[in-house]
C-alpha positions as CSV (number, residue, x, y, z in Angstrom):
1,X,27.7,32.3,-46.1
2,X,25.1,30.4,-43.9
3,X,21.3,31.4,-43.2
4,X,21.5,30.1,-39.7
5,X,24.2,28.9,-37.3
6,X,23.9,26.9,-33.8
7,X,26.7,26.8,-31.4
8,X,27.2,25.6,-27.5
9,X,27.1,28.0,-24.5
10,X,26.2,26.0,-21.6
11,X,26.3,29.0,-19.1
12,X,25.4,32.4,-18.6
13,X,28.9,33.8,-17.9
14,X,30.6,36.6,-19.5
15,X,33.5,35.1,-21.3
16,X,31.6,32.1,-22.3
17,X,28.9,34.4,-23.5
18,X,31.1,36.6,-25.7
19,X,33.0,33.7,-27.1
20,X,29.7,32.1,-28.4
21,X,28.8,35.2,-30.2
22,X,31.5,35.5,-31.8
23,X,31.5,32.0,-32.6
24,X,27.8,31.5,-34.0
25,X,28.1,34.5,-35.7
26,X,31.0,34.2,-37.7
27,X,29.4,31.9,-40.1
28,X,26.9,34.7,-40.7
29,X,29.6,37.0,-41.9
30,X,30.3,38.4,-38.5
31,X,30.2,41.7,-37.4
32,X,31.6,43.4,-40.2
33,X,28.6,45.6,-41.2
34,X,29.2,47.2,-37.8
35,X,30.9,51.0,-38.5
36,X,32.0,53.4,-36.0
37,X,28.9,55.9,-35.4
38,X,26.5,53.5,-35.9
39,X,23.4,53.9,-33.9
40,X,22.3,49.8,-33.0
41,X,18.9,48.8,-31.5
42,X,18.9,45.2,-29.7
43,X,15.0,44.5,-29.6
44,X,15.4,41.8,-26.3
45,X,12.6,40.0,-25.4
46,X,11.1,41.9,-21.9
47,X,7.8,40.2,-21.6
48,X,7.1,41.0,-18.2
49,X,8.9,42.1,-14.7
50,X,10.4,38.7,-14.8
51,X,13.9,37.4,-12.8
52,X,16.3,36.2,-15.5
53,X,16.3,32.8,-13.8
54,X,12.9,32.4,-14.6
55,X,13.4,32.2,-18.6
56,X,10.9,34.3,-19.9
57,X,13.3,37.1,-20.5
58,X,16.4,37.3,-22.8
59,X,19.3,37.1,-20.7
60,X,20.8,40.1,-19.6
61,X,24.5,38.8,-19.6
62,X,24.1,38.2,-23.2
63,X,22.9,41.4,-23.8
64,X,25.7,42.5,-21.9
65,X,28.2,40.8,-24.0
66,X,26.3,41.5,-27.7
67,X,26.5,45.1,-26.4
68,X,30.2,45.4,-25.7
69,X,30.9,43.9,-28.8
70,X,29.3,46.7,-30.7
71,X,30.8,48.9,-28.7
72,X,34.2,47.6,-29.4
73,X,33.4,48.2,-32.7
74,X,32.5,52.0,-32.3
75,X,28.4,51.2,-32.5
76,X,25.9,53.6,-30.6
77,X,23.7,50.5,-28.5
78,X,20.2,51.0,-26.9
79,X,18.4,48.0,-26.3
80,X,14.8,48.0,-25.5
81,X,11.5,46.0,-25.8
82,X,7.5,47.2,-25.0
83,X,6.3,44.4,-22.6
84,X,2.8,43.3,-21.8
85,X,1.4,46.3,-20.0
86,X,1.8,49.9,-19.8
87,X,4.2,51.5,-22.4
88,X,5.1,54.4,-20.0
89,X,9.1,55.1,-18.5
90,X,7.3,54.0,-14.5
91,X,6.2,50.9,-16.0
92,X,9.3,49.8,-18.5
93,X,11.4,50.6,-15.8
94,X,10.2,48.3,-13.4
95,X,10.8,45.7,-16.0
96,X,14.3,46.8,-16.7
97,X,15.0,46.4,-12.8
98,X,13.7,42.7,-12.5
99,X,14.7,41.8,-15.7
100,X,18.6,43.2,-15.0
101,X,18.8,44.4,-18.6
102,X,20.2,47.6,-17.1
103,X,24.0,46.2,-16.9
104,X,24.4,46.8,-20.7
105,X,25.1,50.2,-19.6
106,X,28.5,48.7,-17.4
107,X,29.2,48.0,-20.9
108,X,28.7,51.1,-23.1
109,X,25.0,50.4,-23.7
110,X,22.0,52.1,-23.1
111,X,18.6,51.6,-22.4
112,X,15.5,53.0,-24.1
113,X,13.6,55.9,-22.6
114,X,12.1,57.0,-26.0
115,X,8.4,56.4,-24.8
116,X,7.1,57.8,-28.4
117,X,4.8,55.3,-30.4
118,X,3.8,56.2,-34.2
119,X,2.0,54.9,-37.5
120,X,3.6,52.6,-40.1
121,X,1.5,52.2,-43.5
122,X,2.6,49.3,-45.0
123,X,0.7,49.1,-48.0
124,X,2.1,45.2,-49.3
125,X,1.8,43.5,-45.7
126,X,0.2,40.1,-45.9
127,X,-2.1,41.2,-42.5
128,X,-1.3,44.2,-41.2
129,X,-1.1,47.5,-43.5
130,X,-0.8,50.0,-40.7
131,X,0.1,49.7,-36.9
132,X,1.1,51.4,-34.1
133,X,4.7,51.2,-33.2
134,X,7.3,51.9,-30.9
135,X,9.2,54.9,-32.3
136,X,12.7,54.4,-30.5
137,X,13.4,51.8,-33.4
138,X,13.7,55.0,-35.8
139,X,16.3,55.9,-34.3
140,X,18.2,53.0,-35.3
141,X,20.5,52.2,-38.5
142,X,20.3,48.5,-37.8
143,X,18.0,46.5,-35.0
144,X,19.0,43.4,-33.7
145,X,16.2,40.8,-32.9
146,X,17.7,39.2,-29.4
147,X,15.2,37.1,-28.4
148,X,14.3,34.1,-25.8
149,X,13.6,30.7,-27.0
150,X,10.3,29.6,-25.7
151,X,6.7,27.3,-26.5
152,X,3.8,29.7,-26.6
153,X,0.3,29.3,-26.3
154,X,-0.7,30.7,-29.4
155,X,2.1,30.9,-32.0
156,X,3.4,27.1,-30.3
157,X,7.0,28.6,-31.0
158,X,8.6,31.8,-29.3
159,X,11.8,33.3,-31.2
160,X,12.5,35.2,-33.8
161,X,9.9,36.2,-35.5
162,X,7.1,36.3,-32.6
163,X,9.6,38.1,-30.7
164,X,9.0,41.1,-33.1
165,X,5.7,41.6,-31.4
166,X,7.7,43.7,-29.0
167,X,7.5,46.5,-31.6
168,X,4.0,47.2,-30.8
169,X,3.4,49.1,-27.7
170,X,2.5,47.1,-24.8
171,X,-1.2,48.8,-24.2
172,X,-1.9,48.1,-27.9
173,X,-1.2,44.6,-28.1
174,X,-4.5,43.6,-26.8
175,X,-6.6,45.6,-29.2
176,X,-4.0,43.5,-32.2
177,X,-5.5,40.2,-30.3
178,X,-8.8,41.0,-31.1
179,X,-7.9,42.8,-34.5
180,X,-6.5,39.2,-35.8
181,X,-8.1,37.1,-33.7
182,X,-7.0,34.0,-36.2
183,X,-4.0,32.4,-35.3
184,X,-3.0,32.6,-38.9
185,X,-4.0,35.8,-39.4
186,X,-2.1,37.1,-36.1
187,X,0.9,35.2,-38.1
188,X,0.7,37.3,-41.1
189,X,0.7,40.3,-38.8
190,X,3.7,38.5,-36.9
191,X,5.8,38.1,-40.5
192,X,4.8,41.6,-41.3
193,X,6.2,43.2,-38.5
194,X,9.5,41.5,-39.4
195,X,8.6,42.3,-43.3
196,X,8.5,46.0,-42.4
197,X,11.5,46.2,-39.4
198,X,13.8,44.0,-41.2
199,X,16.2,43.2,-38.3
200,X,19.8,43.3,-39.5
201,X,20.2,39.8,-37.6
202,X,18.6,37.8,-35.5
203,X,20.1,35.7,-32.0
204,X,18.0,33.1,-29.9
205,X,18.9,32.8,-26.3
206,X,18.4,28.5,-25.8
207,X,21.0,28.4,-22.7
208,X,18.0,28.1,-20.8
209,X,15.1,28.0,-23.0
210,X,11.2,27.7,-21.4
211,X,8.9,24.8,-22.0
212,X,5.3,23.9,-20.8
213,X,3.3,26.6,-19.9
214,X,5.0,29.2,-21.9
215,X,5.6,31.6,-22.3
216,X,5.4,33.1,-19.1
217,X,5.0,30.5,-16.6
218,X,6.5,27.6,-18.3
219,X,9.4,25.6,-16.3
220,X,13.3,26.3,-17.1
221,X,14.3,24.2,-19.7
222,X,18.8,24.1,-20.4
223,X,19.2,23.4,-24.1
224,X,23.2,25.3,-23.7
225,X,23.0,26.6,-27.0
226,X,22.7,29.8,-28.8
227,X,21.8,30.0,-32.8
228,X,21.6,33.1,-35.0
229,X,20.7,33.8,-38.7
230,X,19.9,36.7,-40.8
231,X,16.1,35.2,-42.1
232,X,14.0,35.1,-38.9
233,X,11.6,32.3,-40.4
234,X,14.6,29.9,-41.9
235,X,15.9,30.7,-37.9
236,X,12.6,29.6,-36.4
237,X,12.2,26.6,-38.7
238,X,15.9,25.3,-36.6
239,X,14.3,26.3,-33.6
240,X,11.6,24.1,-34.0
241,X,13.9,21.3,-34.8
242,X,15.6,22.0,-31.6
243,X,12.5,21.3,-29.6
244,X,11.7,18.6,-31.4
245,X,8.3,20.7,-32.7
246,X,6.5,19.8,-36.4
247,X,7.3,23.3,-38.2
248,X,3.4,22.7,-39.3
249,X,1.9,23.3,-35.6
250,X,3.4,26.7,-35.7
251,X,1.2,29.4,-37.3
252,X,4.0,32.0,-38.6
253,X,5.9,29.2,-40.2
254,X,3.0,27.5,-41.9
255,X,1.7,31.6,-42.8
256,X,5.5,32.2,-44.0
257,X,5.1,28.8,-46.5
258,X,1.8,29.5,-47.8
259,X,2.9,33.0,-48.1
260,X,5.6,32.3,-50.0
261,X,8.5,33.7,-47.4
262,X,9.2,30.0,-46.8
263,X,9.6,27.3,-49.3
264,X,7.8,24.2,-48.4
265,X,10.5,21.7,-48.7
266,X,12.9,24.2,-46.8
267,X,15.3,22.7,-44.3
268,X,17.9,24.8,-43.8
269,X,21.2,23.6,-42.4
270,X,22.3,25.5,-39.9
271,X,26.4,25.8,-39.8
272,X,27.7,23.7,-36.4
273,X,24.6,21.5,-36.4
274,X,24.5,18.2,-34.4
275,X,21.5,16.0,-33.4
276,X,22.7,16.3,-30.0
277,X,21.4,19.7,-29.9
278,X,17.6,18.0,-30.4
279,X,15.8,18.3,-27.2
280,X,12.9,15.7,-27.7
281,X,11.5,15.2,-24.8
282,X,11.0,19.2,-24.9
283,X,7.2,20.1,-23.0
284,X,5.8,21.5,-26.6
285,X,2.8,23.5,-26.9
286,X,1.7,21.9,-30.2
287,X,-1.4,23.5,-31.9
288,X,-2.9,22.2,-34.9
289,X,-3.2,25.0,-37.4
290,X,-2.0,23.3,-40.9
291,X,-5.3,20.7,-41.6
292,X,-7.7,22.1,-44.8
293,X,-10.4,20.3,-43.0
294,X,-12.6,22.3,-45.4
295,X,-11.1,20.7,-48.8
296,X,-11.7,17.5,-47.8
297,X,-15.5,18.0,-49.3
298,X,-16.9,20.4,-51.7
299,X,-18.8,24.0,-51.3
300,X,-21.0,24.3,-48.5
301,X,-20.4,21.2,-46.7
302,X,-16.8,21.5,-46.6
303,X,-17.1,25.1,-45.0
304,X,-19.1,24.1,-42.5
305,X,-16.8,20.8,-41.6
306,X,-14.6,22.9,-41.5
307,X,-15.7,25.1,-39.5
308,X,-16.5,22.1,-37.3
309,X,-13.2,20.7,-36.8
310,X,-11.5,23.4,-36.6
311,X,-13.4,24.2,-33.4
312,X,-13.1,20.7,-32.2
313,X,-9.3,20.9,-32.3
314,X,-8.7,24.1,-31.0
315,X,-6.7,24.4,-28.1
316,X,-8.3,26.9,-25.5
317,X,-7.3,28.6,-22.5
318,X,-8.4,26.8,-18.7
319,X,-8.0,27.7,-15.3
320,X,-6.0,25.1,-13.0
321,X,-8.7,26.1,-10.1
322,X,-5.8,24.8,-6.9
323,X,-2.9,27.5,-8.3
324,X,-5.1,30.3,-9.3
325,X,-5.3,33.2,-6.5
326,X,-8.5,35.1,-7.5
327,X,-6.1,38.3,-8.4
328,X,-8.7,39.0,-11.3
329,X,-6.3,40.3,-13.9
330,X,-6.9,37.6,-16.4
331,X,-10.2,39.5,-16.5
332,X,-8.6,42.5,-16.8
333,X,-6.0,41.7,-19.4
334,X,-9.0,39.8,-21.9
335,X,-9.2,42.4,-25.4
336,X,-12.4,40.1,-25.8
337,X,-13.7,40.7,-22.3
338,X,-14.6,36.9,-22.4
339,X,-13.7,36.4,-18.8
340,X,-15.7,37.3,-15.9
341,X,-14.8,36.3,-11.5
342,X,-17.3,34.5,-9.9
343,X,-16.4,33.2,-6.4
344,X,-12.9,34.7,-7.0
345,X,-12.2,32.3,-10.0
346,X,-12.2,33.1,-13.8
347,X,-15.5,32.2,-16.1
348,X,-14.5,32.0,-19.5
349,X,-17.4,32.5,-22.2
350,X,-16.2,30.5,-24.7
351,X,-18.9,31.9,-27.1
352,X,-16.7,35.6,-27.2
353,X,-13.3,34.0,-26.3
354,X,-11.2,34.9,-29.4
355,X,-8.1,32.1,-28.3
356,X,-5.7,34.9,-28.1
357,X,-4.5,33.5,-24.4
358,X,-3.4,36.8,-23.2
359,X,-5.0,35.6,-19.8
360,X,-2.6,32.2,-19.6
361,X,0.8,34.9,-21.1
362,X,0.0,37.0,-18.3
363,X,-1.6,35.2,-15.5
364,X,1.1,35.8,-12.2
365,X,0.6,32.5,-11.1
366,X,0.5,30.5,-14.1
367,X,-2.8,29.2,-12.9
368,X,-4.1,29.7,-16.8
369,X,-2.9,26.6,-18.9
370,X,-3.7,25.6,-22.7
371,X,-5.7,22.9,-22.7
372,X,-5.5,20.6,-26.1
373,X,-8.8,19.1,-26.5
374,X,-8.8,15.2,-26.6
375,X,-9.4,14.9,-30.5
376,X,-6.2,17.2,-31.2
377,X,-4.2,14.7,-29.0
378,X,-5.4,11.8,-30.8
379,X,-5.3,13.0,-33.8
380,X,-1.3,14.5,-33.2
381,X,-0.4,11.0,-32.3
């Protein structure tokens, strides 16, 4: 039985939808663990009150057809997410409208109106050994990790296991931002969430993936093709291949390998794999997380180079001054309250800014970019 498995779907339509479920996951074993009475959670990817056509969002005709597939099958569906924001029914609702995810109840579906967050404890995570979560999952005998195929500012990649970030309740996220501040150390939260959750399977909308400025306000980017595994990190590594990104400029993959949920040398094949599925030309967001600047001298010295480079390289969060509106919220939205409006623009104090770039995920205009300082660039060439 395969880990992973890639198949074409070139549109959003119903019947093409269903019949590349069904194809990618039959490699995986299908759905036979689906019984009659099961009560299935799809955890989609609802970032914000976002049209479908602007790719942030998972799809909603594919959660339409995952849905009545389960259903055919005698499975209980709710599907749900926490987005940036409020975690309240006025709030999720408004992303449930823009987003269209409410046709999976045309099909037998449901969405989530269980507004309840509680405590995990999870005593052998790498990062994270208690959170706040969104207690609808506990309801669940399986969760399925739908999620949208994206470059991010912070993690680079956006799939299956960043998508898992949508357990945490939207008004908390921030205060996880400035709890794990590090991008590696937010990975090791990322891969814990998935450690603890332990999604039955996991499916990566790439019919229209996002590029650039993700993953928000990136541009529309048609790769046609859906993939699916069962290990969210051997998933993301094929992800990465798909955009043509170095597995070692995303923090929850290089985490996973150092970590040991990942083996170094891992490539795994993923069943219906062709190099034409490799978009490399793909607007990446590429940061550089896997250098041990400090090993390359001893003690002191090699702490404080370091220490150094690692600052030098880091890619930061920038206003484009010509698309940014003056709205403020980038301000509002900062855990590190770096960001202050002067003459209806955003300041950043780079001195407090923790490079979580909630400001750039969130900004309504896209008006806040990643900006890769000129020695990263050089240095990625």
């Amino acid at each position: 039985m395969a880990d992973v498995s890639i198949v074409r779907c070139e549109k959003y339509d119903m019947e093409a939808a269903e019949a590349a479920l069904l194809q990618v996951l039959e490699p995986l074993g299908g759905l036979d663990w689906v019984k009659s009475g099961m009560r299935v959670a799809i955890k989609a990817n609802l970032v914000s009150s976002l049209k479908p056509e602007a790719a942030a969002t998972t799809h909603p005709v594919l959660l339409c057809a995952l849905t009545k597939l389960l259903v055919q099958r005698g499975a209980q569906v709710v599907v749900g997410d926490s987005p940036g924001g409020l975690y309240t029914p006025a709030y999720v609702n408004r992303v449930y409208a823009a987003t269209g995810v409410g046709a999976v109840e045309e099909f037998g579906g449901r969405l989530n109106r269980n507004f309840e967050q509680k405590t995990a404890h999870f005593p052998e995570a790498i990062a994270a050994k208690t959170f706040q979560y969104t207690a609808y999952l506990d309801e669940a005998d399986a969760i399925i990790n739908f999620c949208k195929l994206k470059s991010h500012g912070m993690m680079s990649l956006s799939a299956a296991v960043k998508n898992m970030f949508g357990t945490v309740p939207g008004t908390v996220k921030p205060e996880y931002h400035f709890r794990f501040p590090d991008p590696m150390d937010f990975a090791g939260m990322l891969l814990d969430l998935n450690r603890y959750f332990k999604p039955k399977l996991c499916i990566v909308d790439a019919v229209v993936a996002m590029e650039g400025n993700g993953p928000t306000a990136g541009k529309p980017r048609p790769l046609g093709a859906i993939l699916a595994g069962t290990d969210p990190g051997k998933l993301d590594l094929v992800c990465a291949r798909v955009i043509g990104l170095d597995p070692q400029r995303v923090p929850t993959l290089v985490k996973a390998m150092a970590c040991g949920l990942l083996l170094q040398t891992e490539e795994p094949e993923a069943a219906g794999w062709s190099e034409d599925f490799v978009a490399a030309d793909f607007d990446r967001i590429e940061n550089c997380v896997s250098t041990q600047f400090d090993a390359q001298l001893p003690g002191v010295l090699g702490k404080i180079f370091g220490g150094v480079a690692k600052g030098a390289l880091a890619s930061v969060p920038a206003v484009r001054a010509r698309e940014c509106v003056g709205c403020g919220q980038c301000a509002g939205i900062c855990p590190a309250h770096a960001i202050g409006m002067k003459n209806r623009l955003p300041h950043i104090d780079r001195s407090v800014c923790i490079r979580c770039f909630c400001c750039q995920e969130f900004c309504p205009k896209g008006a806040m970019k990643v900006r890769r300082p000129l020695p990263a660039k050089i240095l990625n060439r």
